[in-house]
N, C-alpha and C positions, 0 to 999 in steps of 0.2 A: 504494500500500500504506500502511496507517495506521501508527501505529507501533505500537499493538496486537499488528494483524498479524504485525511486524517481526517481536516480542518471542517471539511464540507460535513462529514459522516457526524463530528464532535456537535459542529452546530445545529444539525437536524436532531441530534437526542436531545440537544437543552431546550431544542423551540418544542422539539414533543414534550418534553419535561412540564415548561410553561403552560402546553395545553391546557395538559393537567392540572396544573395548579390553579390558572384560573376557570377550571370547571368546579373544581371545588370549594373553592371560594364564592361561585356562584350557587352553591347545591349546598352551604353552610348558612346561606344569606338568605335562602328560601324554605329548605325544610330542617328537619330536626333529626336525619338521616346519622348521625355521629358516626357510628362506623365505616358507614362507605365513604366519607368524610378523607377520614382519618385513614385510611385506605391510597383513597388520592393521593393525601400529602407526602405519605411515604413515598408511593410509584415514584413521586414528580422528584422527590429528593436526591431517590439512589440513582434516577436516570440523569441530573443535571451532574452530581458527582460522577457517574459515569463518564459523562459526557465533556465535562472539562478533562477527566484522563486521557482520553482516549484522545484529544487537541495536545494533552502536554504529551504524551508517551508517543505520537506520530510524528 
């Protein structure tokens, strides 16, 4: 993988990551869901930490 590559792949997990996070912040603002919630916020976390790795390790 180039590090191009890296860089492209790093920033499509952190903007998926964001999805996430602002779906759940939207789905915390409207119901009372806590788990699925809390669920989101983890995904979105390990995918932006993910995803900054994989920017610095390429």
């Amino acid at each position: 993988m180039t590090e191009t590559q890296g860089d492209l792949l790093g920033s499509l997990i952190v903007l998926v990551s964001t999805g996430l996070m602002l779906t759940a912040v939207h789905r915390a603002s409207s119901s009372r869901d806590a788990p699925a919630v809390r669920w989101l916020v983890i995904a979105s976390v390990i995918l932006s930490v993910a995803g900054v790795a994989v920017v610095i390790l390429t």
